[in-house]
Each structure stands twice: as C-alpha cells, then as structure tokens.
C-alpha positions as CSV (number, residue, x, y, z in Angstrom):
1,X,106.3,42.1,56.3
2,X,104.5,43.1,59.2
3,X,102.4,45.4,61.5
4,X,105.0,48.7,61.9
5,X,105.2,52.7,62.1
6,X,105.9,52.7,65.6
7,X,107.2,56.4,66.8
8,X,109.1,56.6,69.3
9,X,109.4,59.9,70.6
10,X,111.3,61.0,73.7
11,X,109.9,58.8,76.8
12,X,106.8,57.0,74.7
13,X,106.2,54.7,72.0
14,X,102.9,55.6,69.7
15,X,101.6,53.0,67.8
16,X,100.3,54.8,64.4
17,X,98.5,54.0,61.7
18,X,100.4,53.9,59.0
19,X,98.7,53.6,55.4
20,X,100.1,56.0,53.1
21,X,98.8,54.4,49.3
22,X,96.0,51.7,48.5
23,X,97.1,48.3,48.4
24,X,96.1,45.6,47.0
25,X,94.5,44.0,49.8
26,X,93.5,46.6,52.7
27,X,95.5,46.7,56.1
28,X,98.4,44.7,54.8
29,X,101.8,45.2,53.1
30,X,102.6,45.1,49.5
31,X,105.1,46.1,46.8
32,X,105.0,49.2,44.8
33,X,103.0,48.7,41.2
34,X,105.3,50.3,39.4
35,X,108.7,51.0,40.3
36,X,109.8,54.7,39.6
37,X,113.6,54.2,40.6
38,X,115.4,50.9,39.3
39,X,116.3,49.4,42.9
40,X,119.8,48.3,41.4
41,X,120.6,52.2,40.1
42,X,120.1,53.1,43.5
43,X,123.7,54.3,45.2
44,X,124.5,51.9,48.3
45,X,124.6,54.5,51.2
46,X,128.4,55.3,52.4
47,X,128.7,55.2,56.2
48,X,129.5,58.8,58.0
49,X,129.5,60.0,61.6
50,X,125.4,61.4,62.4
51,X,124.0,62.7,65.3
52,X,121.7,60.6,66.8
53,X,118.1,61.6,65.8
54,X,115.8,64.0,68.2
55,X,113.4,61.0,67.9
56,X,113.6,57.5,67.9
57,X,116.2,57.2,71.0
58,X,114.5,56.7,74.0
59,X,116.8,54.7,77.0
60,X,114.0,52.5,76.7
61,X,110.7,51.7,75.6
62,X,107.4,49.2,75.2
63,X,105.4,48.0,72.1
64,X,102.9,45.4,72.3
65,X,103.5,44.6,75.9
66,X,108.0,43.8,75.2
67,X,109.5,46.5,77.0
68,X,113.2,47.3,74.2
69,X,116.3,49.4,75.8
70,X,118.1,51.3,73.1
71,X,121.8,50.7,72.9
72,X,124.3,54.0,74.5
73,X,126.1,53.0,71.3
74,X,125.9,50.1,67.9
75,X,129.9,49.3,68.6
76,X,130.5,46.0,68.2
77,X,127.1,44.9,67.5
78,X,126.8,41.7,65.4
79,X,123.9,39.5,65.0
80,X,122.1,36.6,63.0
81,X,118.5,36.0,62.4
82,X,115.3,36.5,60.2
83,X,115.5,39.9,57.8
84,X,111.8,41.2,56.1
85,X,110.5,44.3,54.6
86,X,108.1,46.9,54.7
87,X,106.6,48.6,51.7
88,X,103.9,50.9,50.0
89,X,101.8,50.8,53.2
90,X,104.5,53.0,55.3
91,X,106.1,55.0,52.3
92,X,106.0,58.8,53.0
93,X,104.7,57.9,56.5
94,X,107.1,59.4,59.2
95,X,109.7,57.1,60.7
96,X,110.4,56.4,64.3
97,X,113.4,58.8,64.1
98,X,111.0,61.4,62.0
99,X,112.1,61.1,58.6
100,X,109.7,60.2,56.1
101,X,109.6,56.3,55.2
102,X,111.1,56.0,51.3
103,X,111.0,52.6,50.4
104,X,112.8,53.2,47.5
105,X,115.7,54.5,49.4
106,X,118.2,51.7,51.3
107,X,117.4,52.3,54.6
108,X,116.5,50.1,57.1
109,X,114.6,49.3,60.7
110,X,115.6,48.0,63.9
111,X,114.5,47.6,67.8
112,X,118.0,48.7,69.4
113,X,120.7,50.0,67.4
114,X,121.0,53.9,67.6
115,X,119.7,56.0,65.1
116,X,121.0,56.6,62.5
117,X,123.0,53.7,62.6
118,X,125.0,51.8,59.0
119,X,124.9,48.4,59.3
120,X,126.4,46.1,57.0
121,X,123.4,43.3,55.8
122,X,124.7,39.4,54.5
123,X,122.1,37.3,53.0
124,X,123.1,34.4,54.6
125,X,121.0,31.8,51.8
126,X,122.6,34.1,48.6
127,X,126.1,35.6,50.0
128,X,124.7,39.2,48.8
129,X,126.0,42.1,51.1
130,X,124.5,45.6,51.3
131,X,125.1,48.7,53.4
132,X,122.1,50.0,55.1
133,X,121.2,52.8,57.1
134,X,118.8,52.4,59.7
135,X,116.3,55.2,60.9
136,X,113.4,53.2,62.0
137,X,112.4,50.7,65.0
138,X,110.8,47.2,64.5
139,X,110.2,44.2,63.1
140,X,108.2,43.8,66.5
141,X,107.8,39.6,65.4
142,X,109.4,36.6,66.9
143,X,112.9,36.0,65.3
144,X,112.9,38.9,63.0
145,X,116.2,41.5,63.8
146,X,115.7,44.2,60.9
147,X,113.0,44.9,58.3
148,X,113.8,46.4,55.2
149,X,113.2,48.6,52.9
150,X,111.7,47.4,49.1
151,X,114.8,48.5,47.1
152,X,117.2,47.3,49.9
153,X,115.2,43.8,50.4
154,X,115.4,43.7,46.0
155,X,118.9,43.8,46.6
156,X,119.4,41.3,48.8
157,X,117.3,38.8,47.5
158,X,114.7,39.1,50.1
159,X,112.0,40.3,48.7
160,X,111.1,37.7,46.6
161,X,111.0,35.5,49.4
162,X,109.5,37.6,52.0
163,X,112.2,36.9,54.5
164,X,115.7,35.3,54.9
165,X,118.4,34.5,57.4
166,X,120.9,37.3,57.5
167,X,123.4,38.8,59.4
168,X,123.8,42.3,60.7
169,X,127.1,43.8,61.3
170,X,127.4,47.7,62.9
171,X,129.7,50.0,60.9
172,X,131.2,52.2,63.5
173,X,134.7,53.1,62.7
174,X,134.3,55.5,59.1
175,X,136.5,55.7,56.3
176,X,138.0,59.2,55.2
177,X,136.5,60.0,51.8
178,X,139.4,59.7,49.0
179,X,140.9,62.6,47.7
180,X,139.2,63.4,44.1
181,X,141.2,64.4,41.3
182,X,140.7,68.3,40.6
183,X,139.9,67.5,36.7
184,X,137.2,65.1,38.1
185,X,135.4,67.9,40.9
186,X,132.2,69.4,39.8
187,X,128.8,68.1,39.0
188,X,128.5,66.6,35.7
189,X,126.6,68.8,33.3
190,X,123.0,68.9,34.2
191,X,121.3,67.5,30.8
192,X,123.5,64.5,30.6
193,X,122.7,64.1,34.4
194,X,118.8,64.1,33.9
195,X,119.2,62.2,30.5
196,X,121.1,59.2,32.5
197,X,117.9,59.2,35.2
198,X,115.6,59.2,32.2
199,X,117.3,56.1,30.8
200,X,117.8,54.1,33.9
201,X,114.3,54.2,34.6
202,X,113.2,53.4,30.8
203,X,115.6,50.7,30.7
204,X,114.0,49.1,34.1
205,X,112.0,46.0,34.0
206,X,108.2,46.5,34.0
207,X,105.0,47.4,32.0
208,X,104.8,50.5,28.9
209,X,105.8,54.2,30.9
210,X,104.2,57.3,29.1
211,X,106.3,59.7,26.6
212,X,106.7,62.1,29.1
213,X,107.9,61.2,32.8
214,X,106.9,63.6,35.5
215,X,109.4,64.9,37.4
216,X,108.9,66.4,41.1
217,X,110.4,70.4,40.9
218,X,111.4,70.9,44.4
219,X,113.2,74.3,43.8
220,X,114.3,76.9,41.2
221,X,116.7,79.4,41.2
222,X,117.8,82.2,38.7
223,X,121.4,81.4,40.3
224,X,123.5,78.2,39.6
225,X,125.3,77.8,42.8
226,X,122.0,78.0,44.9
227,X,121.0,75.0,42.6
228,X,123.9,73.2,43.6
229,X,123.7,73.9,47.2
230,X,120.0,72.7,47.5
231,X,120.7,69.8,45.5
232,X,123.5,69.1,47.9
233,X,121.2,69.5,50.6
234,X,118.6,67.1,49.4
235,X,121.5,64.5,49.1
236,X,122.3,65.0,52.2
237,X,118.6,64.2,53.6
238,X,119.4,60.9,52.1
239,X,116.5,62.2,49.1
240,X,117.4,60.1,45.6
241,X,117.4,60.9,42.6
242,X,118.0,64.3,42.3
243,X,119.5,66.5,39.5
244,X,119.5,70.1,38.1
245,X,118.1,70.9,34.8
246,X,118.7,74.5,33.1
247,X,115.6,76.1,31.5
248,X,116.8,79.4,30.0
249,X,117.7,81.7,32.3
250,X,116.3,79.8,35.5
251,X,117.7,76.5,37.2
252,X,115.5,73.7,38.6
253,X,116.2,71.4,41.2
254,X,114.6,68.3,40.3
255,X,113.8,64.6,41.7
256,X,112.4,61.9,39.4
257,X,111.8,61.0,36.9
258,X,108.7,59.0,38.1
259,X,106.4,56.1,35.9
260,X,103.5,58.3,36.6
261,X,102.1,60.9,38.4
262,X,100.2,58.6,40.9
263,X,104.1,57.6,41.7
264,X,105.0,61.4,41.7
265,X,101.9,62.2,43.6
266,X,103.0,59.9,46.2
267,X,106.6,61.2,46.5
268,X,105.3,64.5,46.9
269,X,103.8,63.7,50.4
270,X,107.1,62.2,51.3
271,X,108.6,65.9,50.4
272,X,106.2,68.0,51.7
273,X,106.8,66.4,55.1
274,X,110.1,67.8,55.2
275,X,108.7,71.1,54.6
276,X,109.0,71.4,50.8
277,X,106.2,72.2,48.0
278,X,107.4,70.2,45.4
279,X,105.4,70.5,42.1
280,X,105.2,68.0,39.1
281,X,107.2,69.3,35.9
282,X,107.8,67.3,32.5
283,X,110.9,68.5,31.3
C-alpha cells in the first residue's frame, strides 16, 4: 500500500488528501473491518470498448518530482513487476479518472495505461489470473506497476501479502457478447435475486452480522421497467450489488445488503458522489 489519490485532471496533477473512513492507525492504509460484499461473489469485470475518461488522460504529467506520459493507446502493452493495493483510506474518494474509489469493486490503478483500460492480472508466485479494469493512476513507488483494489488484491492472493510479482497484459481486442437463449432473457425474479445477496454475504467469512442487513435504496418507482432501466444503469457505472425488490405497489432499486450501517453509511458517500441520495432500507 501506499501514499495515492492523485487527480489528474486535464494539464495538472493534484495531490489530494485522500481519507475517506478511520483506520486503524492514522495516515496509513488498511483493510475494511468488516467486509459487506464476499470478494469471491464479486463478478470478474468483462472487457468492452469505453471512451477514455474526461479526467485522468493528460499527454503527460508530474507527481513527486517523475514527470509520466500517458500512452495514445494500451495496445500491446505487457509488463512484469511488483502489484499492491489500496484500501479503506481511498474508498468513496474520487479517482484520477473521477469515479468514486470502491475497493470492493475489481478495479485497478496505473501510471500510463489509458483510462479505462482492462487488463488481464497473473500472480506470478500463485498462477491466479483476474481481469481488471483500471480507472486510477499510481503506485507512484519504486518497482510497483499497478495497485489494486481490496477485493481484486483478495483474489489474487495479494493481499495477504501486501504485494507480489505479477504480470499485466492489456485487453484491447473485445469479444462479441454470446447470443442468450430467448427462454433465458430477463432479470431473474427480484426476491430470489435479493435473497441470493442476502445469503452470499451471511455465508461470508467473518464475525456475528445483525438480523436485519441494511440495504442502500438508491431509487423507487411505481413502474417496473424504470426499475430495470436504473438498475441497468447502475451496472453500467460498474456499481455492485444491485437488485430490485417489489414492495406492494412500488419498486425499489436497491444496493447491499451491507454488515452494518457504518458499512452502508460509507457506501452512501461513494453514491452521493455520483449524484444520487441513496437512503438506508431493511427490507
């Protein structure tokens, strides 16, 4: 782990301060204390064609004296050396390409590579593979080539360790989606959806969770098809979690659940930075 939360807006780098929940020890890095999502239910991201970011993709610029030039394109990129991780001091705290930090999510940051970029990460000490989208700048230390987030670094098996030797491919050329049977279309029905969240996260390791698990509502509808359409939207701002749940004649659109409302509390920041007013609900 290391110092990050560098912004890098169109000709400038801004170092900010990034502290967005208490940690154990103040001014550094640490892992979440309890663990709302299980890192190993999360879906691995699936590469697609994105616009590069407003922010974040500078020709060039300098941080902590090093002057970096972005690359005109992460084709063919390929490279080996140190991977670490970033946690709970830089969750909900904006991103050099804007988005809000989710360490929960698999997402990744680098010095060069456009973003967004998907980049195929090999732990070179444990063979594990992962696909990760980057949308962040750094590690800005010696040796290191990409810092993680805490569900992707879980999954790779770097976490425990801090840091490992990995290598980091570019995935440029994108597969066309298979075709999905027409019996198989449509979202599953929304109780067995939010039942299955409910379950993964019970079934997680860790400490005792409460009877009832808060859930963040980040919309409601009296109309099913705006339900789907917002939760289709939340997916596609790469938001986890997130499932429909029908309360008589109104719909919610939901994200959790969470182990508490400290966790939920925290998540909600992350939302209302991309303009939403979520609010906690205990279906």
């Amino acid at each position: 782990m290391r110092m990050r939360g560098v912004w890098i807006g169109v000709t400038a780098a801004l170092l900010t301060a990034c502290s967005s929940t208490p940690t154990s020890t103040p001014g550094r890095d640490s892992a979440p204390g309890h663990v709302p999502i299980d890192p190993w239910a999360v879906p691995e991201p699936v590469p697609k064609i994105e616009p590069r970011s407003r922010y974040g993709n500078p020709a060039n610029y300098e941080v902590f004296g090093k002057r970096y030039r972005v690359l005109e394109s992460a084709k063919g990129y390929r490279e080996r050396g140190l991977a670490s991780w970033y946690g709970t001091k830089f969750h909900g705290r904006r991103t050099s390409s804007g988005e809000p930090y989710d360490m929960f999510a698999i997402t990744a940051a680098h010095k060069t590579l456009p973003l967004p970029t998907y980049v195929q990460v090999r732990n070179l000490e444990n063979g594990r593979s992962l696909i990760v989208r980057v949308n962040d700048r750094g590690p800005f230390h010696p040796g290191r080539i990409i810092d993680l987030s805490y569900t992707a670094a879980v999954r790779l098996g770097v976490y425990q360790k801090g840091s490992a030797k990995v290598e980091v491919v570019a995935l440029t050329e994108v597969p066309p989606a298979p075709a999905v049977p027409a019996e198989q279309q449509g979202p599953p029905p929304a109780e067995d959806e939010l039942d299955a969240l409910i379950n993964n996260l019970r079934t997680a390791p860790g400490g005792p969770l409460p009877e009832r698990l808060p859930f963040l509502q980040i919309a409601a509808f009296r109309n099913m098809n705006a339900c789907v359409e917002t939760k289709d939207a939340l997916i596609r701002q790469n938001l986890l979690a997130i499932s429909i749940r029908e309360q008589g004649a109104v719909c919610q659109v939901l994200q959790g659940p969470f182990a508490s409302d400290q966790d939920a509390q925290t998540q909600a920041q992350a939302l209302r930075a991309l303009g939403h007013s979520p609010v906690i609900s205990y279906p």
